[in-house]
C-alpha positions in Angstrom: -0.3 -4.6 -7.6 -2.1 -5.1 -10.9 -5.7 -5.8 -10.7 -6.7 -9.4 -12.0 -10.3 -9.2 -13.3 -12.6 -12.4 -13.6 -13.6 -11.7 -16.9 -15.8 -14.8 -17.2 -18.0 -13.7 -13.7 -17.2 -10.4 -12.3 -17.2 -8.3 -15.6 -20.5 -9.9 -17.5 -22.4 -9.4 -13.8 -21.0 -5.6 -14.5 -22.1 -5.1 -17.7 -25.2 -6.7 -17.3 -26.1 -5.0 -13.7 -24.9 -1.3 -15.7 -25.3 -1.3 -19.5 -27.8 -1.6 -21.6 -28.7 -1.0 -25.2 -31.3 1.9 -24.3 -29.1 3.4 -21.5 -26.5 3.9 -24.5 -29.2 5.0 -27.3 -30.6 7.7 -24.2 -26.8 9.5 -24.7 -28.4 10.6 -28.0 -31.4 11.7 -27.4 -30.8 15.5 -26.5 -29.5 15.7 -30.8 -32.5 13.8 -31.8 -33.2 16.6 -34.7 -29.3 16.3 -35.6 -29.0 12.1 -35.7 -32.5 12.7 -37.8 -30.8 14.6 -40.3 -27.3 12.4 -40.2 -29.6 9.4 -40.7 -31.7 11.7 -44.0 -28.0 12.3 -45.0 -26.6 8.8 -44.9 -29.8 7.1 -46.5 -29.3 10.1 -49.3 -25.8 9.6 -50.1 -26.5 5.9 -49.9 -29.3 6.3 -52.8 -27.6 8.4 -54.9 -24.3 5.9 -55.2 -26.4 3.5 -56.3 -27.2 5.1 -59.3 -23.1 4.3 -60.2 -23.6 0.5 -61.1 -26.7 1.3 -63.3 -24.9 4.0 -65.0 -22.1 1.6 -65.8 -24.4 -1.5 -67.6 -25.9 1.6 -69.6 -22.3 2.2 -70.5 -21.4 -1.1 -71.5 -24.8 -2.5 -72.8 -25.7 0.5 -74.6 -24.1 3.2 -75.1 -20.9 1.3 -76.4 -22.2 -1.0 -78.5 -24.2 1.6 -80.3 -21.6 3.6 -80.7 -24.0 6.4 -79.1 -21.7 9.2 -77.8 -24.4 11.8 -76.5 -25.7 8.8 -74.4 -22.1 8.1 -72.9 -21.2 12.1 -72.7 -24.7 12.0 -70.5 -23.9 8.9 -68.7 -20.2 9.6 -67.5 -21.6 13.6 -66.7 -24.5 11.6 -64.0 -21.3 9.5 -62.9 -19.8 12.9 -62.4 -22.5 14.2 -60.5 -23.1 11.1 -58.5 -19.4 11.8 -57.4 -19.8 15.1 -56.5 -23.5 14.6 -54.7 -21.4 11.8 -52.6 -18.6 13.6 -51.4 -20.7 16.7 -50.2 -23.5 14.6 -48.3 -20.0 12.5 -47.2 -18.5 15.8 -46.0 -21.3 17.4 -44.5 -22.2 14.5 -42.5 -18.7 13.7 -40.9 -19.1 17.5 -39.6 -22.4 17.0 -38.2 -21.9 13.6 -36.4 -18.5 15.4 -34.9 -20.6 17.8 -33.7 -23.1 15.3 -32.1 -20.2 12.8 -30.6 -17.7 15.9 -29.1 -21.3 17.2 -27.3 -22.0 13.5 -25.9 -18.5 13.3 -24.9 -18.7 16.7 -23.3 -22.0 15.7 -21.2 -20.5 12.8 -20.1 -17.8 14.1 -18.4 -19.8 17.0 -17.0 -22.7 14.8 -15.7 -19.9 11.8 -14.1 -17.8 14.8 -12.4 -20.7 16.4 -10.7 -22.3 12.9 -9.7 -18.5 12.3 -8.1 -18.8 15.7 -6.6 -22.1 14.8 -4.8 -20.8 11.6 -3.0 -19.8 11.6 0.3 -16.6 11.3 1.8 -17.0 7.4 2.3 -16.6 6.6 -1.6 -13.1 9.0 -2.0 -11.1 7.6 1.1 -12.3 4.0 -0.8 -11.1 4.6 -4.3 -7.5 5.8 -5.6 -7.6 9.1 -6.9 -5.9 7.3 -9.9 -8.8 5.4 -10.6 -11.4 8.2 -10.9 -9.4 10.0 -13.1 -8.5 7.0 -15.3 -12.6 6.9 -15.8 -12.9 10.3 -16.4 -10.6 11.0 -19.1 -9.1 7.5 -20.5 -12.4 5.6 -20.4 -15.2 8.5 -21.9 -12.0 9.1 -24.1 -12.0 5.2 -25.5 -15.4 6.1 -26.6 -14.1 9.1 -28.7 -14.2 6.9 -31.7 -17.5 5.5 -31.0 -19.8 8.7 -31.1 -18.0 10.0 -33.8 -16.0 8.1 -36.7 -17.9 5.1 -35.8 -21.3 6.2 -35.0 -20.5 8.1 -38.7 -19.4 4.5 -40.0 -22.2 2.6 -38.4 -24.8 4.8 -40.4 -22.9 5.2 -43.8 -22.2 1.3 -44.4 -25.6 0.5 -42.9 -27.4 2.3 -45.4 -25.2 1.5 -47.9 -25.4 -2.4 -47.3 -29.1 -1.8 -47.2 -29.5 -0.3 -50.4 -27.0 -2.0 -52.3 -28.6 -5.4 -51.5 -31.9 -4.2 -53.0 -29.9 -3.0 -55.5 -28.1 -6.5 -56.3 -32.1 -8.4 -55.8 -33.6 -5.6 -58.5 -30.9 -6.2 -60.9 -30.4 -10.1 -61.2 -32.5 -11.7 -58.0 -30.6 -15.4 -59.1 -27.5 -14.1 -58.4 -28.5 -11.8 -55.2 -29.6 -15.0 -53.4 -25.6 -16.3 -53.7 -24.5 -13.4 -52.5 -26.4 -12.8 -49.6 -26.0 -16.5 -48.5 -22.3 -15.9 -47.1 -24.5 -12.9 -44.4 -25.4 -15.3 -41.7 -22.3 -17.4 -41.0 -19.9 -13.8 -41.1 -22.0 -12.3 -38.6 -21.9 -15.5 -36.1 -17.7 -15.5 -36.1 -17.8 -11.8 -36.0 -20.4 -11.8 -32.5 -17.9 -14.7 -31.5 -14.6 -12.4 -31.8 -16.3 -9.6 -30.3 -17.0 -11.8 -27.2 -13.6 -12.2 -26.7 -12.3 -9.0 -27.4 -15.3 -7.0 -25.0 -13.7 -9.2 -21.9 -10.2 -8.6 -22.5 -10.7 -4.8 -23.0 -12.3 -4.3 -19.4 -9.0 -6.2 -18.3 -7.3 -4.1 -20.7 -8.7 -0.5 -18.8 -8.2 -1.9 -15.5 -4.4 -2.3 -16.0 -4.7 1.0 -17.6 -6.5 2.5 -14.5 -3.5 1.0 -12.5 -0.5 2.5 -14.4 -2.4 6.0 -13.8 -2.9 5.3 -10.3 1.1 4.8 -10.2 1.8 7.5 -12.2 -0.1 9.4 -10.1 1.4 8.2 -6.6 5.0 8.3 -7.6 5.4 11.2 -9.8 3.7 13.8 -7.4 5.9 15.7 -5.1 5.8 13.7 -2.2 6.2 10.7 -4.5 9.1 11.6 -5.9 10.0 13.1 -2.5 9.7 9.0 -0.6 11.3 7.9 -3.7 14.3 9.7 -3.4 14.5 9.6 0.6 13.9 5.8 0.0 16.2 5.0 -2.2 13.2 3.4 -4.1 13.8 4.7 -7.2 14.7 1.7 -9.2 11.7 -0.3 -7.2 9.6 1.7 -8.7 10.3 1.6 -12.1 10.4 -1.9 -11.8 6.8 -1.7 -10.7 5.9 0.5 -13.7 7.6 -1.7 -16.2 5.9 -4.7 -15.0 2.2 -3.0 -15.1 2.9 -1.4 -18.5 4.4 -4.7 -20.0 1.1 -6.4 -18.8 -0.9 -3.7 -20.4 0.5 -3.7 -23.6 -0.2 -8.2 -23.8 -3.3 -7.0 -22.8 -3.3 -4.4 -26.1 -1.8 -7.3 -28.0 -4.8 -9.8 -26.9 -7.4 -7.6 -26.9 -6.6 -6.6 -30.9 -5.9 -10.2 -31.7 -8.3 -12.4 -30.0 -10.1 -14.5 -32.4 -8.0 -13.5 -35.3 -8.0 -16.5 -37.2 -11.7 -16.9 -36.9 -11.9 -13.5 -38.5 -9.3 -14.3 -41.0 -12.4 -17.2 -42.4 -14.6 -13.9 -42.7 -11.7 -11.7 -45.0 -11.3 -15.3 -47.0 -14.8 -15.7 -48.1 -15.8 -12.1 -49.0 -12.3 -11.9 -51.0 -13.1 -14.8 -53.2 -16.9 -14.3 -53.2 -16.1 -12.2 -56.3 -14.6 -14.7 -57.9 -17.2 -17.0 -57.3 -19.6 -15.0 -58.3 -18.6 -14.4 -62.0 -18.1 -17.9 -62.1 -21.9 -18.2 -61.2 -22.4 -15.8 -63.5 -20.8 -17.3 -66.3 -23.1 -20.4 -65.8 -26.5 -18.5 -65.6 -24.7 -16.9 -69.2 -25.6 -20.7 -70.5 -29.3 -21.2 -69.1 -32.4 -20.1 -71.3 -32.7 -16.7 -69.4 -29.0 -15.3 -69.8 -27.4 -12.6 -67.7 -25.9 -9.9 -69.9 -22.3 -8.9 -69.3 -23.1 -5.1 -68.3 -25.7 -7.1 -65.6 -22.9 -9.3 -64.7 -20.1 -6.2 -64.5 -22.5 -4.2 -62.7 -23.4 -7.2 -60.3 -19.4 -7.2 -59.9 -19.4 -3.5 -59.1 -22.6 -3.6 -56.8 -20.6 -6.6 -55.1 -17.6 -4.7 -54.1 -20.1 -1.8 -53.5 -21.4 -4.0 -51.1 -18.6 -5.9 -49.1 -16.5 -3.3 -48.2 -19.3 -1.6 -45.9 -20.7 -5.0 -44.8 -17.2 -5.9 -43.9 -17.0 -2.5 -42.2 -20.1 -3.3 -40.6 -18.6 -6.8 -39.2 -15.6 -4.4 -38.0 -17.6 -1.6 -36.8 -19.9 -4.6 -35.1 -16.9 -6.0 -32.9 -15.0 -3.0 -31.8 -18.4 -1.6 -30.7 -19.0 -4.4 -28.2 -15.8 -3.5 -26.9 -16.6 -0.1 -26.3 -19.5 -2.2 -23.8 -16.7 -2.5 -21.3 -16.3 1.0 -20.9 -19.8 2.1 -20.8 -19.9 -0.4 -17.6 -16.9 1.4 -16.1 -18.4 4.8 -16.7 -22.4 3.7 -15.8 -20.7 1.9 -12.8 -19.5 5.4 -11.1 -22.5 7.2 -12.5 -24.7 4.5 -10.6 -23.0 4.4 -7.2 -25.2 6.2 -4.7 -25.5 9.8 -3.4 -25.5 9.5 0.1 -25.4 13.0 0.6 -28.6 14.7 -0.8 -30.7 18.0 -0.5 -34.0 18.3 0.5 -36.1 18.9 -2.6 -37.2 22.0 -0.2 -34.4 22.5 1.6 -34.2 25.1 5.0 -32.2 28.6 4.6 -30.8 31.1 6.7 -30.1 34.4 5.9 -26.1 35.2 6.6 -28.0 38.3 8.8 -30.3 35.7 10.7 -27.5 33.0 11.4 -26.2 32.5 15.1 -24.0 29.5 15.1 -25.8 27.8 18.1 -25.1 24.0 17.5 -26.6 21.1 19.2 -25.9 17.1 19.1 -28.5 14.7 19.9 -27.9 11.4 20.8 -25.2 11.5 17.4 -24.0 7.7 16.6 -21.8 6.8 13.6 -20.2 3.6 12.2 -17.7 4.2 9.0 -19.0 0.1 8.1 -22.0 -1.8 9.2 -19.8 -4.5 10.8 -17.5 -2.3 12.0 -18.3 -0.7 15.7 -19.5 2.9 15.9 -16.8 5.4 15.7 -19.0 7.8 17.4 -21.4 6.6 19.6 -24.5 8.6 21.4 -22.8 11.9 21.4 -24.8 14.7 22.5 -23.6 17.9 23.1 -24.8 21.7 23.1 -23.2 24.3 22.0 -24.2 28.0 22.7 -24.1 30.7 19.3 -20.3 32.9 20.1 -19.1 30.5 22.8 -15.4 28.3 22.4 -15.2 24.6 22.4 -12.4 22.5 22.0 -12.9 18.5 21.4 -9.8 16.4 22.7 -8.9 12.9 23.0 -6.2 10.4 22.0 -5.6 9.4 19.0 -8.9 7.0 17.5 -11.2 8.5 20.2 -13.7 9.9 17.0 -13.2 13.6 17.5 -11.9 14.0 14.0 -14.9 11.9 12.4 -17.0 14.5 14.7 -16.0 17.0 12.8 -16.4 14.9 9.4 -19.8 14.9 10.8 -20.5 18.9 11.7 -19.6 19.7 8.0 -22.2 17.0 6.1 -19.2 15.2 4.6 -20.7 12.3 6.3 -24.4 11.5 7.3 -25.4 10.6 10.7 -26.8 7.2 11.3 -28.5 8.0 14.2 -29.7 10.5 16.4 -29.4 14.3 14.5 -26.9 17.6 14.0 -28.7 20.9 14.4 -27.4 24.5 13.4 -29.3 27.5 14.9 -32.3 24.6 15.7 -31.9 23.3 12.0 -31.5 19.7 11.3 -28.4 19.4 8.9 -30.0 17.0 6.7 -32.8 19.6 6.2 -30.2 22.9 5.5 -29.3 23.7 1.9 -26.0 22.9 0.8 -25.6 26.9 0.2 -27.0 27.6 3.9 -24.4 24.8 5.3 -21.2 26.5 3.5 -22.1 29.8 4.4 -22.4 28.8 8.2 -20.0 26.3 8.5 -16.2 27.2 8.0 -13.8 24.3 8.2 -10.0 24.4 8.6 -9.0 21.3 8.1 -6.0 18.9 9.2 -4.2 18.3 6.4 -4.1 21.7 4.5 -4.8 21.7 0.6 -3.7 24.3 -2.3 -4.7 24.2 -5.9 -1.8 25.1 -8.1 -2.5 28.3 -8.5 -1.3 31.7 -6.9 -2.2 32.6 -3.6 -4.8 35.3 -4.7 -6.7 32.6 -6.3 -6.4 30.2 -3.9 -8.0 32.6 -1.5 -10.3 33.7 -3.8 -11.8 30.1 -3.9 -13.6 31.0 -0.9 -14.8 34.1 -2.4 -14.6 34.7 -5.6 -15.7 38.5 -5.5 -13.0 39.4 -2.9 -11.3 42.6 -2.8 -7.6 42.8 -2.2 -8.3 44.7 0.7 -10.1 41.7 2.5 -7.7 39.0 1.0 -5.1 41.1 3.0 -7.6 41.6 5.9 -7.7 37.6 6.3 -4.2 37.1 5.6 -3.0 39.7 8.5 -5.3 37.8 10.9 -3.4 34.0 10.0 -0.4 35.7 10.4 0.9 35.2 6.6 0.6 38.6 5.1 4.0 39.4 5.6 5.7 36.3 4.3 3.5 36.9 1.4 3.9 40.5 0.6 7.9 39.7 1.1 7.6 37.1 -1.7 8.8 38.6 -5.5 5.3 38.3 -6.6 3.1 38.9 -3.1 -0.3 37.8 -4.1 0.1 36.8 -7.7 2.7 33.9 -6.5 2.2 30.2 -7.6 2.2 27.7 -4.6 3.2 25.1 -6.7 1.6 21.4 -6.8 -0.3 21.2 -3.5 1.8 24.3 -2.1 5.0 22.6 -2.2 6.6 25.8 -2.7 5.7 26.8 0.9 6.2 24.8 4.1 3.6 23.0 6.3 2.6 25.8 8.7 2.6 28.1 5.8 0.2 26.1 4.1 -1.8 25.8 7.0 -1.7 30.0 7.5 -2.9 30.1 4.0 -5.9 27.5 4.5 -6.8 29.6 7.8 -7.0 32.8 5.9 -9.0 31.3 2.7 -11.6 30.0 5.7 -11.5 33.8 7.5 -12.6 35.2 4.2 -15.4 33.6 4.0 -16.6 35.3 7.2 -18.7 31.9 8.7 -20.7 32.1 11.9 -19.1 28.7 13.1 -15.5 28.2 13.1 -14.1 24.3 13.0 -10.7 23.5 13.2 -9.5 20.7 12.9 -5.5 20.5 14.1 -5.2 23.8 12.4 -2.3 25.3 14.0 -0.6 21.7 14.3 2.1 22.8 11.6 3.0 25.8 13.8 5.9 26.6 15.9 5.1 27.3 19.0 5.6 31.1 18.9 3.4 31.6 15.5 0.4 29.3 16.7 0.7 31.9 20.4 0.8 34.6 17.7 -2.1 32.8 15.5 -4.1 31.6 18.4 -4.1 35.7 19.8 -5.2 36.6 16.4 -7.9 34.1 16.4 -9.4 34.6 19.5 -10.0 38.2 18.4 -11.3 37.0 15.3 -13.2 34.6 17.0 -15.6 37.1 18.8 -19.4 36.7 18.2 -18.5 33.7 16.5 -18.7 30.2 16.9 -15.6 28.3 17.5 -15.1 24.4 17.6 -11.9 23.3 17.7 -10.4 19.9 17.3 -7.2 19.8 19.0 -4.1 17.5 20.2 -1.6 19.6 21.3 -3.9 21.3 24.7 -1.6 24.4 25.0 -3.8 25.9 22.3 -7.0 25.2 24.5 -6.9 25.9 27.5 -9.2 28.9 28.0 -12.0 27.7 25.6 -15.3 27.8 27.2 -15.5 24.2 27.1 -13.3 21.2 26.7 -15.3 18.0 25.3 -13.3 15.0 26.2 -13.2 12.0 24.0 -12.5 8.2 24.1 -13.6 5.4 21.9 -16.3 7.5 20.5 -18.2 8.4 23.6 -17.5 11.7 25.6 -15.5 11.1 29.0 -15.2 14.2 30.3 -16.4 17.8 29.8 -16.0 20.9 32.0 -13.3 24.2 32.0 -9.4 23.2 31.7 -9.3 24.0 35.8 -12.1 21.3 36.3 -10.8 18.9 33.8 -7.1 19.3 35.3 -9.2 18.6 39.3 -10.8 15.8 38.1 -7.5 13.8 37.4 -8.7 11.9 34.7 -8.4 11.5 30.8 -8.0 14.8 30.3 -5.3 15.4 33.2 -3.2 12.4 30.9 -3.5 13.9 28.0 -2.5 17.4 29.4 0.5 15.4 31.5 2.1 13.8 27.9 1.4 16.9 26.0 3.3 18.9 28.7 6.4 16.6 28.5 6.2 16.7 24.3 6.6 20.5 24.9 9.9 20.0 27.1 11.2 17.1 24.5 11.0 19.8 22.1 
């Protein structure tokens, strides 16, 4: 569904609440010395094209009618020069402002990724992964033209207007003040147009932040995948046509909203010429005559003059469209980091780390009006023992573990690691004690080396091996035509679900953490690898801390301890004998998993 914006209310409470003129301006202030010298630059090639129209009534007043030719040889060589000075202060200045813009551009992006990469799980399972990169690339991209060919523009005809209409007031002031009259009423229809246009062009990246969220969706491999197992091919194409077609009336409006009111603006500075030698022709007949090289060079300082102010009109509208995607941006960049680190944060030596975890009195609510989805859990933990947390299906054991690795903060109550409270650890003292496997395995598209290798990037092929034996996929990978150096294709569609899952296991091994969590990591298995898997882990497991989150209870059943969850509060906790004895949630689960195994 295409998302209808209230352009009226929703986007000028945006704009207002997110941009401002100073927030912008603060983009620039890390090339302060640079925009200095673009401004020195603009004001210079500004000054020294003004010295054209002079040069010309010289021509014609004197020069000419003197017959002087040294004067006019002298003359046309300072038009010359002028020329020249122009176009290398021009050139010059359009590489230094590309300079500036590509750097601001480059910032941006840098500064919105990481602010997206410190935000907690909540925001991501909110927002379409679509939308995020829509505002990353097409929105800071929309403002391409704004830090650099504008920005460029903006300087070059606002020094040039400036200096030309001193110009035009120094050479005949009579004939200035007609000119400049037309300024105020131009400026008022332009701010009008650009109004309009600034609404329609947040409308105009929303649609487009839809079409990439599509494109996204249905063109990835398990898009295509539904598509074609759907038979929803044509649906969806449908569905693209539609959003596109409403994106390109959205083009068409946002380009031509207000057209005709600008069209008033192109009428009067096209016959203001016109007008003005007719003006000119009657101060001709008063007792203080302009002379015809003042009137020519009036004519030339004219059209000196209109074509930058009319850029400036231009340059004045599209930029307050370019307001619409500074709110999209700013919005992101001002959503809150719920997840923070200590300005001094704890940390714990890998040598020093035990793995002893403890809950107290742990309460969680994914919404404030929504009820807690863990509620006054607490829990110990000793450093090298084996827990498994079960329960049906929405009991909160999965948002337990969301809550073990920081993705989430507590609301009440506290997490503690080796006596630590996890708010207080450092984000590199979390990682390195905290390894998570979780339940729905995810690859880059890259080999399998480097996939590993994400985990630690300084590994030897010895321990990528080492880790790989242990999740039982070094053989299916050494058997492959390329072993390690393999691609796993888009989300490691080239391998199947439990090999994916073998694969996550191993990247978590390498890594070497004091506590294990696993989240349904061996739920892609068939039953004889996950016996094999589960025999490998438990000798991997030694001295280390293992939490697993499970729903299929054959993998379980000699842990240490068995946590037993329903709606968000523990039920039951004991041994897999003295769950099974006291004939209760956990004896029901054990009885349905059992008959799932004989189905099978």
């Amino acid at each position: 569904m295409s998302e209808k914006i209230d352009t009226s209310g929703d986007y000028a409470a945006l704009a207002e609440r997110h941009v401002s003129l100073r927030r912008i301006l603060s983009l620039f202030s890390a090339y302060r010395k640079r925009v200095t010298a673009v401004i020195l630059l603009m004001i210079l090639a500004s000054a020294v094209g003004l010295a054209g129209p002079f040069l010309l009534r010289a021509i014609i007043d004197k020069a000419l009618p003197t017959h002087d030719l040294k004067l006019l040889v002298e003359l046309v060589a300072g038009m010359v020069v002028v020329a020249v000075l122009s176009s290398a202060v021009g050139a010059y200045q359009v590489i230094l402002i590309s300079r500036i813009g590509q750097g601001i551009l480059h910032a941006l992006r840098v500064r919105i990724y990481t602010h997206l990469q410190s935000l907690s799980l909540r925001f991501f399972t909110q927002t379409r992964v679509g939308e995020v990169q829509s505002r990353i690339a097409n929105d800071i991209d929309g403002l391409q033209s704004l830090v650099t060919e504008t920005a460029n523009d903006l300087g070059r005809s606002l020094s040039a207007v400036i200096m030309t209409a001193i110009a035009i007031v120094i050479l005949d002031w009579r004939l200035a003040l007609f000119v400049l009259i037309a300024v105020p009423g131009t400026i008022l229809i332009s701010n009008r147009v650009a109004r309009l246009r600034e609404a329609l062009t947040y409308q105009q990246q929303a649609q487009a932040a839809d079409m990439s969220v599509v494109v996204q969706e249905t063109l990835s491999t398990s898009g295509i995948i539904l598509a074609r197992t759907m038979g929803r091919g044509p649906h969806l194409v449908q569905r693209f046509a539609k959003i596109s077609g409403d994106l390109a009336k959205l083009e068409v409006k946002s380009h031509t909203a207000g057209e005709w009111q600008w069209s008033l603006i192109s009428f009067a500075l096209a016959v203001l010429p016109a007008i003005t030698l007719l003006v000119g022709g009657l101060l001709m007949q008063t007792d203080n005559p302009a002379t015809i090289g003042t009137l020519v060079a009036m004519i030339a300082l004219q059209e000196q003059l209109l074509w930058p102010f009319e850029q400036l009109l231009e340059i004045g509208r599209d930029t307050r469209k370019t307001r619409a995607l500074f709110a999209r941006i700013f919005e992101y960049l001002d959503k809150p980091v719920e997840i923070t680190e200590q300005s001094a944060p704890v940390t714990i030596r890998r040598s020093e780390m035990r793995g002893q975890v403890e809950l107290d009195h742990v309460s969680f609510a994914y919404h404030e009006a929504s009820s807690s989805a863990v509620n006054d859990i607490s829990l110990t933990i000793p450093a090298g023992s084996k827990v498994a947390i079960v329960g049906p299906t929405g009991s909160g054991k999965t948002t337990l573990g969301y809550l073990l690795a920081r993705l989430y903060d507590v609301d009440s109550g506290s997490i503690r690691f080796d006596g630590a409270d996890l708010r207080d650890l450092s984000f590199e003292t979390l990682s390195e004690m905290l390894g998570v496997v979780p339940q729905e395995p995810y690859l880059f598209h890259a080999s399998v080396a480097e996939n590993l290798r994400f985990a630690k990037p300084d590994a030897t092929q010895a321990e990528l091996i080492t880790a790989a034996k242990i999740a039982q996929i070094h053989d299916y990978v050494a058997s492959l035509p390329d072993s390690y150096d393999t691609l796993v294709g888009d989300d490691g569609y080239r391998f199947s679900g439990g090999e994916k899952q073998r694969l996550v296991l191993a990247r978590t091994i390498l890594r070497d953490p004091p506590i294990l969590l696993l989240d349904e990591a061996t739920s892609a298995l068939d039953t004889r690898t996950e016996r094999t898997m589960t025999s490998s882990l438990k000798h991997m497991s030694k001295g280390r801390t293992t939490i697993t989150i499970a729903h299929r209870l054959s993998t379980i059943r000699h842990a240490d301890l068995i946590v037993v969850m329903k709606e968000g509060q523990i039920t039951e906790q004991g041994s897999h004998h003295e769950l099974v004895a006291l004939n209760g949630v956990y004896a029901d689960l054990l009885r349905g998993d059992d008959l799932a195994i004989e189905r099978n």
